[in-house]
C-alpha positions as CSV (number, residue, x, y, z in Angstrom):
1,X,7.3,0.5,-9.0
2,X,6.9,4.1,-7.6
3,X,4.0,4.3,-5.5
4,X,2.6,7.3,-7.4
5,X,3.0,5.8,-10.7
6,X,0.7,3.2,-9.8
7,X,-2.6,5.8,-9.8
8,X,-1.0,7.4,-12.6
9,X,-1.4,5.3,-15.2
10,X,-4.9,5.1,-14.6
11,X,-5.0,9.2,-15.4
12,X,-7.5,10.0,-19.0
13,X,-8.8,6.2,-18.7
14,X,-12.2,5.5,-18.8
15,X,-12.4,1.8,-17.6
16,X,-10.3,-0.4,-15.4
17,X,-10.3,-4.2,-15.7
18,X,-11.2,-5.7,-12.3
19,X,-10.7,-9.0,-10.9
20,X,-12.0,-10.2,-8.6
21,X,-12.0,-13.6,-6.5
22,X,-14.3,-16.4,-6.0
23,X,-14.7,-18.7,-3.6
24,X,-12.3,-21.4,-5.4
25,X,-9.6,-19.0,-5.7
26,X,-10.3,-18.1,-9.8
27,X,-9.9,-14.2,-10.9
28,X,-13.2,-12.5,-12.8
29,X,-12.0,-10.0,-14.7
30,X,-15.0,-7.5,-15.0
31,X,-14.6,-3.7,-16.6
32,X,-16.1,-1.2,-15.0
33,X,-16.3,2.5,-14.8
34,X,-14.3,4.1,-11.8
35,X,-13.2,7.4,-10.5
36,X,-9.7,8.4,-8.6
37,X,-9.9,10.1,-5.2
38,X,-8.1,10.9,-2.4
39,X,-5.1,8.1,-3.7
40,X,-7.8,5.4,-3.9
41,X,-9.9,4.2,-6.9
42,X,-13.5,4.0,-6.6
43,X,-16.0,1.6,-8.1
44,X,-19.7,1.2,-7.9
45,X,-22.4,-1.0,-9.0
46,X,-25.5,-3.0,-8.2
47,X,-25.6,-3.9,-4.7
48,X,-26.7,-7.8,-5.8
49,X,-24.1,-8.2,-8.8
50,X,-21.2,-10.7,-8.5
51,X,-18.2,-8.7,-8.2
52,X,-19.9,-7.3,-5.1
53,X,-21.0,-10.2,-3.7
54,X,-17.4,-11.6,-4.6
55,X,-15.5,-8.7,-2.7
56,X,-17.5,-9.1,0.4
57,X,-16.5,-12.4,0.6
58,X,-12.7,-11.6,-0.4
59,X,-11.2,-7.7,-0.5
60,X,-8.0,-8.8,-2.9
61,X,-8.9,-7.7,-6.1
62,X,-6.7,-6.8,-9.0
63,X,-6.9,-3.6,-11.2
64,X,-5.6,-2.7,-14.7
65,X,-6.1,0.2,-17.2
66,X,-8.2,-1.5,-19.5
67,X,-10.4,-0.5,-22.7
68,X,-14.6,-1.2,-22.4
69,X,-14.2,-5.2,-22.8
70,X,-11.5,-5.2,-20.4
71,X,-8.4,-5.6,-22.5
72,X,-5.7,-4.7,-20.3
73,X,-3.6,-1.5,-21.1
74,X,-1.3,-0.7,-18.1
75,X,0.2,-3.0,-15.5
76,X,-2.0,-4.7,-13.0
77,X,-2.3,-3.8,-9.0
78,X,-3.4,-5.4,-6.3
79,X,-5.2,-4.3,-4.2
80,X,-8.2,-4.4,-0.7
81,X,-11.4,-3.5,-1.9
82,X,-13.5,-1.4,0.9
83,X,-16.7,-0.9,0.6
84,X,-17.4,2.9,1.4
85,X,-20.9,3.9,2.7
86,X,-22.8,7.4,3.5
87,X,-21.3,11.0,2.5
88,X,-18.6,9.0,0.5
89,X,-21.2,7.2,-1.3
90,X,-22.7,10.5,-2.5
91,X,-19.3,11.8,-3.6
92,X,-18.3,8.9,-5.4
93,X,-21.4,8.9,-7.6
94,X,-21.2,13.0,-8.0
95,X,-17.6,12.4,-9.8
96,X,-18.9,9.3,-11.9
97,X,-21.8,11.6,-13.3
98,X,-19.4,14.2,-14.0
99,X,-16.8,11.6,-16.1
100,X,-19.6,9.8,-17.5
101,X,-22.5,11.7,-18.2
102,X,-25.7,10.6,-20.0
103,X,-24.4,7.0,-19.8
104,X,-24.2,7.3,-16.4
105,X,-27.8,8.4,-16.1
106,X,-29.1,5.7,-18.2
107,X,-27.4,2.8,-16.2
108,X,-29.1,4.6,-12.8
109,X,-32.4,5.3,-14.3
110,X,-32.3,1.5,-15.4
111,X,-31.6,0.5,-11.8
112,X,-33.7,3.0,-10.5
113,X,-36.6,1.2,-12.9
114,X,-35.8,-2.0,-11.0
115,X,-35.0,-1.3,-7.9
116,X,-31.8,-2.1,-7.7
117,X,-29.5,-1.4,-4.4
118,X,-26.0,0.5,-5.2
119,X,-22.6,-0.4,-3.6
120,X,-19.6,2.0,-3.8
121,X,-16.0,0.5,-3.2
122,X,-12.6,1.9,-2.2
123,X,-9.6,-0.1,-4.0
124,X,-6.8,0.7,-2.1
125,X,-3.3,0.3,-4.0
């Protein structure tokens, strides 16, 4: 596979599927709202969620195209998941409000509400 065909295909896609791994070695596929930058793919989410927690304990993680329940539509990547932290942080969540928009909002007011911690990833491909 070309090595810029693998961001490609994640070009006009609103959701990737990613897996991630637990402790006894099973995939959670999980799909989630990311952005594209710099030849990575970002992801973010609560700071306490599983797929965090998981990818702390294990960076290999596994990325498709995917529709909003996570139905693959592209050809999976692996990949190290990275979690990013300060200026990148901010950046990250500046493009997600721009793709997303109001939905965005809602998800960060809810957290915001409870007091929830964010964590932004790098998934290097």
């Amino acid at each position: 596979m070309r090595e810029d065909y693998k961001l490609e295909q994640f070009q006009n896609k609103e959701y990737i599927r990613l897996e991630t791994v637990k402790r006894n070695g099973q995939l959670v596929p999980t799909p989630v709202w990311f952005v594209v930058d710099d030849g990575r793919l970002f992801v973010r989410s609560y700071a306490n969620s599983g797929k965090v927690k998981r990818m702390l304990n294990n960076p290999h993680v596994r990325v498709t195209p995917s529709d909003a329940v996570g139905k693959p539509c592209g050809v999976a990547i692996d990949g190290t998941a990275v979690r990013a932290n300060g200026d990148m942080e901010i950046k990250i969540s500046q493009q997600l409000y721009r793709k997303y928009g109001l939905m965005k909002m809602s998800f960060d007011l809810w957290g915001a509400i409870k007091q929830l911690d964010w964590a932004v990833f790098a998934i290097e491909v």
